[in-house]
N, C-alpha and C positions, 0 to 999 in steps of 0.2 A: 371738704369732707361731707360726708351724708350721710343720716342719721334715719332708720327706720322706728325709734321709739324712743322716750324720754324719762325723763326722773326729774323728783325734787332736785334742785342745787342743793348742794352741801350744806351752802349757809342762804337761806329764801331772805327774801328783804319781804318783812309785814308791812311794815310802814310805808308801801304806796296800794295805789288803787291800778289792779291792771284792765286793761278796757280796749274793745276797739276803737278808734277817733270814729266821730261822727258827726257832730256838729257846726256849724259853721268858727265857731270859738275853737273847739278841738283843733279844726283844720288852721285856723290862724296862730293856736299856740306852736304848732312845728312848723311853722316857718320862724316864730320866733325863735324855737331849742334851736332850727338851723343855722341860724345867722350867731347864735351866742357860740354854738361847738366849731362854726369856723371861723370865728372872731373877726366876723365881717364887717362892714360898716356901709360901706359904699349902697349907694340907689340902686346901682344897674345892678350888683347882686343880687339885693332882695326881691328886685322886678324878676329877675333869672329863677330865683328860691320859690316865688309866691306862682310864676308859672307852674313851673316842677309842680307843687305841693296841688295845684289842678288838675293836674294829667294825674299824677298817682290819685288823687280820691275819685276822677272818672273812672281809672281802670277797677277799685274798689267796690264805688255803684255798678259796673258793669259785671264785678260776680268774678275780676280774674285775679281776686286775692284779698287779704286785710292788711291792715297798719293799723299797727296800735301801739298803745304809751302806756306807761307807767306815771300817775297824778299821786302828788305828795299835797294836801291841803286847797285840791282844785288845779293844783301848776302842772302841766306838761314837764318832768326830769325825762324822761327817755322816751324814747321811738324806734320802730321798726317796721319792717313790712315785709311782706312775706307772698310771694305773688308767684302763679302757675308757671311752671318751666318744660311744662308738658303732662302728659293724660292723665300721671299719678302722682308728680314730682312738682316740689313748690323749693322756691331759691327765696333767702334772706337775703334781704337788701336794706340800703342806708339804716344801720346801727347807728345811734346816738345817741349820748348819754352827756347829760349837763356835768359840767367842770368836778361842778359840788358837791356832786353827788357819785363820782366815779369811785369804785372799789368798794362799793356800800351795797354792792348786789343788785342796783336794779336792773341790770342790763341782761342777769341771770334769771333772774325769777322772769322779766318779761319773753326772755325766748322760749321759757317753758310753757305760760301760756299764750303765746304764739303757736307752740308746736302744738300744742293739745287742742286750739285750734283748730289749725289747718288737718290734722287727722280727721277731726271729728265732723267739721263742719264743712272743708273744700274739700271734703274726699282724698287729701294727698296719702301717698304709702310711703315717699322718701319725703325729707327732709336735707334742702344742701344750703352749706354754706362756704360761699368762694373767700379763703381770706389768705391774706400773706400769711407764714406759718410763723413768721420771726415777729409780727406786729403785736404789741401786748393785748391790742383787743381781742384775740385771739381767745385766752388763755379761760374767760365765761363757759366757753362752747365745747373747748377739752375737758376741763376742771369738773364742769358743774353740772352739766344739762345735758348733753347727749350720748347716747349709747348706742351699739349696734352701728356703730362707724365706721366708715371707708374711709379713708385717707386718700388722696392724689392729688398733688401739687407739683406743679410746673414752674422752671421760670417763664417770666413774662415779660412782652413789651411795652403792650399797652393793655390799657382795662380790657377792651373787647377779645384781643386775644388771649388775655386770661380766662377768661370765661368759657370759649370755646375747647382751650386745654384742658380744662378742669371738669367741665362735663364728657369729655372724652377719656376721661381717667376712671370714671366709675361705672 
C-alpha cells in the first residue's frame, strides 16, 4: 500500500517517547528489541542482528533514511525504519514491536511520526508499505494511520520478489 498523507491513529499511545535512534545505546537497544521479537538466543544471530543494525544506522548517517523507536521510561518498545525507494518514495521496513507492549498502539503512533518525518524531513511524497494483507501486523497501517492509499498486493515467493510485485502495483 502507499500512503500520500497521514492522520492521528484512532487511538495515539501518549505514553512512549517517539524519536529518531541515534546514539550508540539507541542503536544497541534494537538489536536488543530484535533478538526479544524473534525469540532468539543463539550467538550467530545476534552477530547477524548487530551487523544488520550497522548497515542500517550507516545508511541513516548517509541521509538514505531514518529508524526510529518508540521509548517507554528510556526502553526501546518498538522500532522502524523508513528508507529512500526512490526520488520521492520511502518504504517501511522492519516493524517491531516488543511482546508487551503489542495492541497498546505503539507501532501506530510511531508510523505517524515516522511519516511526518520522512514528508517533512526526506522530502518523500509517497509513503509504502510492502506487507502480507492477511498478517495481523497489517491492521496499524489500515486502521490507524494512513490515508490517500493504494492498495496492491501480489502473491509471492520469496521476500525479494515481493517487493518488486508490489512496487509494480502502484
Amino acid at each position: 500500500m502507499a500512503a500520500m498523507t497521514v492522520h492521528e491513529p484512532a487511538r495515539p499511545n501518549w505514553s512512549s517517547v517517539y524519536r529518531p535512534l541515534h546514539s550508540d545505546e539507541d542503536w544497541a537497544q534494537s538489536v536488543e528489541l530484535r533478538m526479544r521479537c524473534n525469540e532468539r538466543t543463539l550467538e550467530a544471530y545476534r552477530m547477524y542482528v548487530t551487523s544488520k543494525a550497522q548497515t542500517d544506522r550507516g545508511l541513516v548517517e548517509a541521509g538514505s533514511g531514518g529508524w526510529f523507536g518508540a521509548f517507554v521510561d528510556g526502553r526501546l518498545v518498538a522500532q522502524m525504519s523508513l528508507v529512500a525507494a526512490g526520488p520521492d518514495s520511502h518504504v517501511f521496513q522492519a516493524v517491531e514491536t516488543d511482546a508487551d507492549r503489542r495492541r497498546q498502539g505503539p507501532a501506530g503512533s510511531l508510523v505517524q511520526h515516522a511519516s511526518r518525518y520522512g514528508f517533512a524531513e526526506l522530502g518523500a511524497r509517497t509513503l509504502v508499505m510492502v506487507a502480507d494483507p492477511n498478517y495481523f501486523a497489517i491492521s496499524p497501517y489500515r486502521a490507524l494511520v494512513m490515508s490517500g492509499i493504494t492498495w496492491g498486493h501480489r502473491r509471492r515467493r520469496d521476500r525479494g520478489s515481493s517487493w518488486r510485485a508490489a512496487r509494480r502495483s502502484w
